[in-house]
C-alpha positions as CSV (number, residue, x, y, z in Angstrom):
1,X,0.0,0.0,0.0
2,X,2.6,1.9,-0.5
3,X,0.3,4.7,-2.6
4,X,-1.7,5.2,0.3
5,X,1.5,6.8,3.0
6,X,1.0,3.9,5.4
7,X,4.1,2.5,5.2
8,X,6.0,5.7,5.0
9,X,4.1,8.3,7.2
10,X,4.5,9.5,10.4
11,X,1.2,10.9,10.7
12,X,-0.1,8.3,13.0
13,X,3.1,7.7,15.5
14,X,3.0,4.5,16.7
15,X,-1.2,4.7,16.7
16,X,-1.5,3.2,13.2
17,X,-3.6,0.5,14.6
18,X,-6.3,2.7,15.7
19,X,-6.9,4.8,13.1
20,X,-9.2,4.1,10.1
21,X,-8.0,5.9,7.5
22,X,-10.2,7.4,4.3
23,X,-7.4,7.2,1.7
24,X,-6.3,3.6,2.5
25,X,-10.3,2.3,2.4
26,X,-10.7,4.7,-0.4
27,X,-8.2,3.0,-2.1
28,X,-9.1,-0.4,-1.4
29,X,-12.3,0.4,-2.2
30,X,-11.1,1.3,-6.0
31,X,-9.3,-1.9,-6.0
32,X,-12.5,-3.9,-5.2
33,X,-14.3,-2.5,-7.9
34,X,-11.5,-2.1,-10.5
35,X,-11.5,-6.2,-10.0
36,X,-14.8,-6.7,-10.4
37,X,-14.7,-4.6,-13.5
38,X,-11.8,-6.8,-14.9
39,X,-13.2,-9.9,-14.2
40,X,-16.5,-8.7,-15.4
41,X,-15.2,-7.7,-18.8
42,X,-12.2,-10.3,-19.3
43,X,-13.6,-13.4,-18.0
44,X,-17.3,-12.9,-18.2
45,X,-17.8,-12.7,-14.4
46,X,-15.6,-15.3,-13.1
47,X,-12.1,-16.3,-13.7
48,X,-11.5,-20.0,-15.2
49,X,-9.4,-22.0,-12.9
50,X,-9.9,-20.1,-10.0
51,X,-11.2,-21.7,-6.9
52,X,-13.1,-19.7,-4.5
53,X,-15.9,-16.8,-4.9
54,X,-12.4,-14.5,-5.2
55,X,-12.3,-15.3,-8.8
56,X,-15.8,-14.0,-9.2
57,X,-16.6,-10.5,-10.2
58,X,-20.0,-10.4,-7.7
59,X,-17.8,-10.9,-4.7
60,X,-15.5,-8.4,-5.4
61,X,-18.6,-6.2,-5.8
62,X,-20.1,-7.1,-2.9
63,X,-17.0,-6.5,-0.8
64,X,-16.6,-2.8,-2.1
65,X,-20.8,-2.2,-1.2
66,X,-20.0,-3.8,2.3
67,X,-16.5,-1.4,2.3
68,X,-19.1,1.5,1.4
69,X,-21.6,0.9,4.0
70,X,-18.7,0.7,6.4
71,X,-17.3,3.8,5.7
72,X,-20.2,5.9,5.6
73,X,-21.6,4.5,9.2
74,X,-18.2,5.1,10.6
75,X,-16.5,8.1,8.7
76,X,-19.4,9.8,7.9
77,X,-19.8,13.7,8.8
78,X,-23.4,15.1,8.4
79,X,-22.3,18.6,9.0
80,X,-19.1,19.0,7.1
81,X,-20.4,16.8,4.0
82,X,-17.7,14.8,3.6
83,X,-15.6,11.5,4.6
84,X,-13.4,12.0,7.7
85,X,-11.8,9.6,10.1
86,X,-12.5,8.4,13.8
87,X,-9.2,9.2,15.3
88,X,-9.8,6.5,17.5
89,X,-12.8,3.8,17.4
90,X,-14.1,2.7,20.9
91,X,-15.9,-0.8,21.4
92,X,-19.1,1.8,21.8
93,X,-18.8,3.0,18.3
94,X,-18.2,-0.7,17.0
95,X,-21.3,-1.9,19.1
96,X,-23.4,0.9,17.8
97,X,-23.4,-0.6,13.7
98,X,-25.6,-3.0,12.9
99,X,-24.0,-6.9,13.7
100,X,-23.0,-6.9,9.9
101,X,-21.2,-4.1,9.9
102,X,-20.1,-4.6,13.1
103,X,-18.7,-8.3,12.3
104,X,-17.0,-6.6,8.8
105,X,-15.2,-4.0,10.5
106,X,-13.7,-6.6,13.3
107,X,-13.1,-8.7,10.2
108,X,-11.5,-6.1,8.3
109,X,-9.4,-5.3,11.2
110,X,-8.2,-8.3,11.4
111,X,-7.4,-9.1,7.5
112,X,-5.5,-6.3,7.7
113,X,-3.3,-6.8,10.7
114,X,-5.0,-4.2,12.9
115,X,-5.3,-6.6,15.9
């Protein structure tokens, strides 16, 4: 990820792991859908060969909507208009999403080395 500064920025300290960042879900976000799009145009909708759903352009769709809905419940900011991050996510904010959001975030947390 090296587009997105998180390898190479001192923005965060030694915090990284509790921020949720816009421009690194942002770009993963683009990545999700950019696959999709691939596999939708190249392969038909899924990749021969490839076991899994991963190989499948509806998963890598549905991934980016669930990315979406994520983002906007957490990063969300009515009054300014515009995407912004927590600084710092408490177990209340978690426990406030509904359980699938709630069980993505944990699980994106986790895929991503967050823990």
């Amino acid at each position: 990820m090296r587009e997105s500064g998180h390898d190479a920025t001192h923005r965060f300290d030694d915090r990284t792991a509790d921020f949720v960042s816009v421009d690194l879900n942002s770009l993963l976000y683009k990545y999700e859908t950019d696959f999709a799009e691939l596999i939708e145009k190249e392969f038909g909708g899924k990749v021969p060969g490839l076991d899994g759903k991963s190989g499948e352009a509806a998963f890598w769709r549905q991934q980016a909507a669930r990315r979406r809905e994520a983002m906007l419940a957490l990063m969300w900011d009515d009054q300014r208009g515009y995407l912004k991050p927590p600084s710092v996510l408490s177990l209340w904010q978690i426990r406030q999403l509904p359980n699938w959001q709630c069980r993505f975030f944990v699980y994106i947390l986790i895929l991503y080395g967050c823990t």
